[in-house]
Each structure stands twice: as C-alpha cells, then as structure tokens.
C-alpha positions in Angstrom: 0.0 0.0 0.0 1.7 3.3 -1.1 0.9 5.9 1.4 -2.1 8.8 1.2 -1.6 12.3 0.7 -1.9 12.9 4.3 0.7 10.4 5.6 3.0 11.9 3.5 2.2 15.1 4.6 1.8 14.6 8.1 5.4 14.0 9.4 6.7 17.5 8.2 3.6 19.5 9.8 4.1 17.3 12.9 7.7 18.4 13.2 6.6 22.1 12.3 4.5 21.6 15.0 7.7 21.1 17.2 9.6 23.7 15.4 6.9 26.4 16.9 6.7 24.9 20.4 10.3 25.1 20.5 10.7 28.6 19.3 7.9 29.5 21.7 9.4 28.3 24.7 12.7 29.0 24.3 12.8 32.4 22.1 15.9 33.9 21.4 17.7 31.1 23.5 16.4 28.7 20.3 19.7 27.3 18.4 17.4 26.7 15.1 19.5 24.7 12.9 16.6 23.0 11.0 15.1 24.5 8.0 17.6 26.1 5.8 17.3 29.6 7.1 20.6 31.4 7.7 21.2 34.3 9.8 24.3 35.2 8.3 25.5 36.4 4.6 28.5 34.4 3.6 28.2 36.8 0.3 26.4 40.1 0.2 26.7 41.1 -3.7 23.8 39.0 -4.3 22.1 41.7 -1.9 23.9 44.5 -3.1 22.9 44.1 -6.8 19.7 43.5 -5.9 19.6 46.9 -4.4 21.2 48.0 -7.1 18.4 46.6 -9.9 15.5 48.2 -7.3 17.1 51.6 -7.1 17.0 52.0 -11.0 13.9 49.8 -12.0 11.3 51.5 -14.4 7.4 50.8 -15.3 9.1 48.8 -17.8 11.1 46.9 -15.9 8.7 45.3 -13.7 6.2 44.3 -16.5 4.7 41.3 -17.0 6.8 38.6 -18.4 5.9 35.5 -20.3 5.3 32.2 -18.7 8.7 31.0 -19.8 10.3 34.3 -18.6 11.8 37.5 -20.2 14.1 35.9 -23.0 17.0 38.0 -22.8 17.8 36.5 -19.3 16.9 33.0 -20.7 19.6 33.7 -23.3 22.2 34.8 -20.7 21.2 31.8 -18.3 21.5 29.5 -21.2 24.9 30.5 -22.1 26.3 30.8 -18.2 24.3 26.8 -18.1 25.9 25.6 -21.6 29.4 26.6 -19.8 28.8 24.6 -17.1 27.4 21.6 -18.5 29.2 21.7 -21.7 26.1 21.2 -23.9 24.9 23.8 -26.3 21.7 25.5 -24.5 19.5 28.0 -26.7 17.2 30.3 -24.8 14.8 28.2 -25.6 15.7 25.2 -23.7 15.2 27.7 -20.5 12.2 28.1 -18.4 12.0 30.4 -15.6 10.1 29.2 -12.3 9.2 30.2 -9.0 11.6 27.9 -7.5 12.8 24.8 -7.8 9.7 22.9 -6.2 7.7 24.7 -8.7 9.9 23.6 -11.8 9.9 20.3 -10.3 5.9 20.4 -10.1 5.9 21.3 -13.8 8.1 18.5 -15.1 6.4 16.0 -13.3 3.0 17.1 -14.5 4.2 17.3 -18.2 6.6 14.4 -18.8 4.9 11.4 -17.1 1.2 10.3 -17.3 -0.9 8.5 -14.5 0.1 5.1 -13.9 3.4 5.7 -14.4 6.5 4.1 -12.1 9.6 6.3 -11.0 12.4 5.4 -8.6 13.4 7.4 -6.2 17.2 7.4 -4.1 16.6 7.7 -1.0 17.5 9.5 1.5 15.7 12.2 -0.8 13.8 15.7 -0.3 10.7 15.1 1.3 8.0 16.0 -1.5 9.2 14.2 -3.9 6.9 11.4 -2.8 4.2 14.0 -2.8 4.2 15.4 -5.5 4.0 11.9 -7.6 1.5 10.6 -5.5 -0.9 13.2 -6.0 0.1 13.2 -9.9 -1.2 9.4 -9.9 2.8 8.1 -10.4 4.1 5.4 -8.2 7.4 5.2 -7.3 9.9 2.8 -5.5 12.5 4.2 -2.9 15.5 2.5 -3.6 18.0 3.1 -0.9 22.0 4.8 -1.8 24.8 3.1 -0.3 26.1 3.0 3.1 28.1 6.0 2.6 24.8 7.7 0.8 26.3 7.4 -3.3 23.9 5.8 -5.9 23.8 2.5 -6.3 23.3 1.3 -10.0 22.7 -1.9 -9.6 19.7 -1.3 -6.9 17.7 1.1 -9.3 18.2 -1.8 -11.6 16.7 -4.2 -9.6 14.1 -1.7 -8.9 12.8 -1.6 -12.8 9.7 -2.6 -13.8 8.0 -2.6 -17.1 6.4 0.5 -15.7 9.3 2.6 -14.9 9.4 5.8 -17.0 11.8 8.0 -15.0 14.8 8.5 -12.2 14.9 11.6 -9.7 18.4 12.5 -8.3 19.3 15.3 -6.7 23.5 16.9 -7.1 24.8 17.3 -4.7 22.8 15.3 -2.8 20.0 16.7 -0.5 19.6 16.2 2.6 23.5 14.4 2.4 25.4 17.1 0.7 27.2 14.0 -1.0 28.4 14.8 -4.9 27.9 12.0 -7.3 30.9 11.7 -8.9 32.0 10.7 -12.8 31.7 6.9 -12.2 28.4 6.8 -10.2 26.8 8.8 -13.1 28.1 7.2 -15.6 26.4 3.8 -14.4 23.1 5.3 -13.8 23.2 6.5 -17.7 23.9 3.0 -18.6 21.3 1.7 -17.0 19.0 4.2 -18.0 19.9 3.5 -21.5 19.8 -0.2 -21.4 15.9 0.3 -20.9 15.4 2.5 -23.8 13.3 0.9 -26.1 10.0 1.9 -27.2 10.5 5.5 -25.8 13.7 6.2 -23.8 13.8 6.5 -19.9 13.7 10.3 -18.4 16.2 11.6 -15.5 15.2 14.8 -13.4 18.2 16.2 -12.3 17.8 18.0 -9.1 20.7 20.5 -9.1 19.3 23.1 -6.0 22.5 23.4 -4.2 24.9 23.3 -7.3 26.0 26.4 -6.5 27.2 25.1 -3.4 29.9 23.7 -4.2 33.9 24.3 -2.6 37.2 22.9 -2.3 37.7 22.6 -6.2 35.0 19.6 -5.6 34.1 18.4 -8.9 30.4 18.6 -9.3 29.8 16.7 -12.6 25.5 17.5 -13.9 23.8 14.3 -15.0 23.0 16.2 -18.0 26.4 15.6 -19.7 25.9 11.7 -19.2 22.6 11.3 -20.2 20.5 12.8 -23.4 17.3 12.5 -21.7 17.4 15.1 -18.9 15.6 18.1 -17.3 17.8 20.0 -14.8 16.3 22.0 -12.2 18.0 25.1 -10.6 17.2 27.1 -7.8 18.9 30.4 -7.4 17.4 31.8 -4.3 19.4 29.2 -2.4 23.0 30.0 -4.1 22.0 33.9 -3.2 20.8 32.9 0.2 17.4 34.6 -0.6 14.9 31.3 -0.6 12.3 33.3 0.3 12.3 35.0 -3.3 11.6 31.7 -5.0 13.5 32.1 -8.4 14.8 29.3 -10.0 14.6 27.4 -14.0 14.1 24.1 -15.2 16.6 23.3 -18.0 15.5 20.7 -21.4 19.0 18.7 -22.2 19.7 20.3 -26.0 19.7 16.3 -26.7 16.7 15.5 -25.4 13.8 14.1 -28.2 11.7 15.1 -29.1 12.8 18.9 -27.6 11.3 22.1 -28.8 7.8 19.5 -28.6 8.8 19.2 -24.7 9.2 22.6 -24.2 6.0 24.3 -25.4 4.4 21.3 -23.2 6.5 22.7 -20.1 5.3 26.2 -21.5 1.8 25.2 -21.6 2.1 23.4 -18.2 3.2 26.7 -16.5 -0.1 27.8 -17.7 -2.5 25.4 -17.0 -0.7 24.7 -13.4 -1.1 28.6 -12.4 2.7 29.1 -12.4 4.2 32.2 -13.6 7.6 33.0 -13.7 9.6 34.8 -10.9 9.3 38.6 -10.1 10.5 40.4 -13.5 13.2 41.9 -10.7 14.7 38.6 -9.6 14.6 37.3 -12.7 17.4 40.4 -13.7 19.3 39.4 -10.8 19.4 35.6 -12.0 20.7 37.3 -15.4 23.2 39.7 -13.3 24.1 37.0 -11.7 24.4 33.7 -13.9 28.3 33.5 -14.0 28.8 34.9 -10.8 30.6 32.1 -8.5 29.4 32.5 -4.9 31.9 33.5 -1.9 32.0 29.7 -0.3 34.9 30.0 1.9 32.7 30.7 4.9 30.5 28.3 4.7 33.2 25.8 3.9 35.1 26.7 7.1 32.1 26.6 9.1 31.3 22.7 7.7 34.9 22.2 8.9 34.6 23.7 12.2 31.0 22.0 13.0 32.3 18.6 11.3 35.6 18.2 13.3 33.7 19.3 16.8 30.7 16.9 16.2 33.6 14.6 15.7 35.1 15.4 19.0 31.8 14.3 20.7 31.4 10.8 19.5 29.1 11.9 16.5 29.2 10.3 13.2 28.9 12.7 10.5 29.5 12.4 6.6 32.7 14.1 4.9 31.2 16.0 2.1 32.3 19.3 0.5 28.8 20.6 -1.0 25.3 22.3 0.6 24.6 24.2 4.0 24.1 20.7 5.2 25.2 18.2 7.8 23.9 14.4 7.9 24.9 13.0 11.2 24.1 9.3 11.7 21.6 9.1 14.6 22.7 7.1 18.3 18.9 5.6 18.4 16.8 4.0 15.3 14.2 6.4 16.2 15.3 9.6 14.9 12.5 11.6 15.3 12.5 10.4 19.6 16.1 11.9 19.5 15.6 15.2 17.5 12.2 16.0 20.5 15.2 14.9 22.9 17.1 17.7 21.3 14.7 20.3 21.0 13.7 19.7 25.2 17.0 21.2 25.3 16.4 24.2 22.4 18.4 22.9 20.0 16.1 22.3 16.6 17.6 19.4 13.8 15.1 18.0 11.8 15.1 14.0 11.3 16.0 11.5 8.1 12.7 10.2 8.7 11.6 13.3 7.2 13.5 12.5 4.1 12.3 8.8 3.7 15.1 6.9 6.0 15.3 6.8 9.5 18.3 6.5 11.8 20.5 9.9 10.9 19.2 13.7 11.7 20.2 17.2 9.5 21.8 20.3 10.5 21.8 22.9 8.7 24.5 25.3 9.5 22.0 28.8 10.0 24.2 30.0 12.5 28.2 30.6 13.5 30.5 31.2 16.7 29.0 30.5 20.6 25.6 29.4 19.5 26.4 26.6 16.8 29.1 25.3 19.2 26.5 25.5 22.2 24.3 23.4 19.6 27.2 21.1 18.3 27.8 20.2 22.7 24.1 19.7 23.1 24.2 16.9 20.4 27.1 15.1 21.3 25.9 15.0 24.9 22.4 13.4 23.9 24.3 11.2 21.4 27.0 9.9 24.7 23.6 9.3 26.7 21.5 7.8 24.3 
C-alpha cells in the first residue's frame, strides 16, 4: 500500500508543530539549525545588486513577463548553463520558475502520465513522494549506499516494465554527498539499457549546485545522459529562498525537444505558475556567471564537522550544501531530535526525508551558538 496524501504530509507538519513549540518556549535562546534559514551572509553582492536593480527599476522593468520568462535572461542563463554543462543550451531550452519545487511540479505534470512508475534514491527531499503521489505516479525508494552514493545496480533491480523515469538530486539533498564521474556514468547506462520503445527520463535536481567548494568536482547528470531536465534554484546559491526564483533546463539532446518545451510552456499555464518577479529574474541574469563566496560556509562545515567529531558523533565528509547528515545514536530519529529540541536545539530528522536512523543540520548559525548546539548533540548522542 503506497501511502495517502496525508501520511505523507503529516510527518513535516508534525515536526513544524515542534519547530513552533520550541521557538515559543525558548525564544531567542532557540539554536534553530533545521530549516535552511541562515542568519548570516557568507556573500552580500547578491544583496547589493539586488539593491542595485531596485534603485534603478522602471514601469518597464517590472512588467509582465511570459510564462517562460523574459528571453533576454533566458539567453544569458542559457549561455552561463551551456558553460557549465558543456552542452549547447539556446534560450529556448530555459524556463523560468518560482523555485525549484515549482519547476519540479511542472516536469512532473508534463513528462509522465498517470500510472506511471519512477524510482526514487533515497535519502531524498521530502516532496518528492508527494508530489507523484498526488500526480497518480508510483514510485519505489530505492536506498543509496552506506556512505549515501547511488547504487546502480539497486535502481536496476528496482525496474519494472512500468518505470518511466529516475529523480536524483546533485549534490545530494539532505547528504550534501556529490555523485561523482563513475556513479553517473552507471546510472546512464542503466538508464539507457531500458530504452526501447520510448527512452527513460532523468530529473536532475541541481538546487544546491551552487554550493559547491574545495575545487569539488560537481559533474551535472545532464552531460551523461541525453534524456534530462535539470532544475535550478537560485534563491538558495544567493541565500534569498524566500524570493523563490529558479529554471528548469531541457537537455539540447533531449527528443523530441522544442515538442517538450511548449508542453513545459503550456504546463506553466494550466498549473497557475508564472515565472519569478520580472526583478529577480534580472538578478538571475546579473548574476548567472557569478561564482558564490563559499569559503565561509566551507570553514564553518569544517569547524561544526571536526567538533561533532570530537563528541562521538558520526557525521558524513562532504564538501557541498549548507548541510550536515549525522548518523543518529537511536533508530528512532524523530525520539532523538524532540530529545534535542527539550533542550532548544532544533535538527530536523531522516525520517523526514524517507530513511530513519541519521538527523540534519543545517548550518543557519556561527560562533557560541552553533558550538553551544554542536555540545548539546554530542551529549544526547553519549547518553543515548
């Protein structure tokens, strides 16, 4: 029995639920490392050209835009993404959304049909399951590897007649883990070796690409595999989530592709989503081939990863995302994160993300507070 709309939906509003309680009765005192909310800039250009874009902005400049999105920043996104991926994208193959989730929403919706199977890797972001259930898709979670990297031969096993589709997410969310040259090129493979009557599609989740450091490589699924929509989301590389601007990108090798397109076009349309604020979408143009200042947030991964260390905790080595994943001293992981927020410090749990045992910080805050936060776990880990 897959599960209903409302058990999917219940665990997040149930930890919400906590998240307020907590927040109420500890206030400022609250060390809220759970939703991805910082309360620092590790890069204030973002900001400052924002500023910059309101200051001189016209009539004209805030118009309305089409659904797609103005096509002079399409073009510049397009070339900034063609760079990156090494794969010739035309303005065409852009679409501007409100967000990722919303250019996820929009794929789904247009590229599969009801009945439809998809596999899932899990740990994954908590809607996906949501978003196909109430699209009429099922889906299988097939689980990464102990160390949280894809495992081919699992999503092979997974297949069924059915299957029309993969969802990955690089880097990795909730892990921060980067699927590297050899992982994807086995997930093509297999992705290929099912393409018969019509080939198999991969949604490439790339939120937190722009999150990224150490010279990590960060290869996109796109340059493996011809059949590929990536989806972007700016607001998190700028540290703005709250403005919702991201694209979904159609692979230039994708067939059939200008066919696609005007169905993601139309899909915008019928789903009641336009595309970002005309002024964010400048700033995604200003902004496109702008790298991020990541040495901040890179030190403070360091800092937080050697100290949970320190206290016994068990915690992934990745280089990529504001995130943590710390491997969990009890199986229930949503006992231990209450335990935790008793003490008002606020994680949110794997269970939330379709595995149990491990728990996610995300790294909102810096100096006396994260390290009060980082002594709090390791205590309730040494007790547990």
């Amino acid at each position: 029995m897959r599960p209903t709309h409302s058990e999917l939906l219940t665990p997040l509003e149930e930890f919400t639920q906590l998240h307020w309680a907590t927040v109420r009765r500890f206030g400022r005192r609250t060390v809220d490392l759970a939703f991805p909310n910082p309360q620092f800039l590790t890069d204030p250009r973002p900001y400052e050209v924002l500023a910059s874009l309101a200051s001189r902005a016209g009539p004209l400049d805030l118009r309305y835009s089409p659904f797609g999105g103005f096509t002079p920043v399409r073009r510049r996104l397009a070339g900034a993404l063609a760079k990156q991926h090494s794969l010739p994208y035309t303005w065409n193959d852009i679409i501007m959304t409100p967000g990722a989730t919303a250019g996820l929403r929009v794929v789904l919706r247009t590229v599969f049909a009801s009945g439809d199977h998809v596999i899932l890797i899990s740990p994954c972001w908590m809607d996906y399951p949501l978003y196909l259930t109430d699209l009429g898709l099922s889906y299988t979670l097939v689980p990464s590897t102990r160390d949280k990297h894809l495992d081919p031969d699992a999503i092979e096993e997974a297949w069924t007649p059915g299957t029309r589709g993969v969802i990955i997410s690089q880097p990795a969310s909730p892990t921060g883990v980067i699927h590297d040259h050899t992982e994807l090129q086995r997930l093509a493979a297999v992705l290929e070796g099912h393409a018969r009557a019509r080939s198999p599609l991969l949604i490439a989740d790339e939120a937190h690409a722009h999150q990224v450091w150490d010279n990590t490589s960060c290869p996109s699924p796109a340059a493996y595999y011809a059949h590929t929509f990536t989806v972007r989301s700016f607001g998190k590389a700028w540290e703005m989530q709250g403005q919702r601007t991201g694209c979904l990108a159609v692979s230039p090798r994708l067939e059939p592709r200008s066919e696609t397109t005007t169905a993601l076009l139309r899909q915008m349309r019928i789903g009641g989503h336009c595309a970002p604020t005309a002024l964010t979408q400048q700033l995604a143009a200003a902004l496109c081939e702008t790298a991020p200042y990541l040495k901040g947030l890179a030190d403070l991964h360091r800092h937080a990863r050697q100290h949970l260390h320190a206290a016994g905790v068990t915690v992934l080595d990745t280089h990529a995302t504001r995130f943590l994943y710390a491997r969990c001293p009890r199986a229930d992981d949503r006992a231990f994160v209450s335990q935790l927020a008793d003490r008002g410090v606020l994680v949110m749990p794997s269970s939330l993300f379709h595995e149990r045992g491990w728990f996610r910080i995300a790294l909102n805050l810096a100096g006396s507070d994260l390290d009060r936060a980082i002594t709090t776990i390791g205590e309730e880990c040494a007790h547990a």
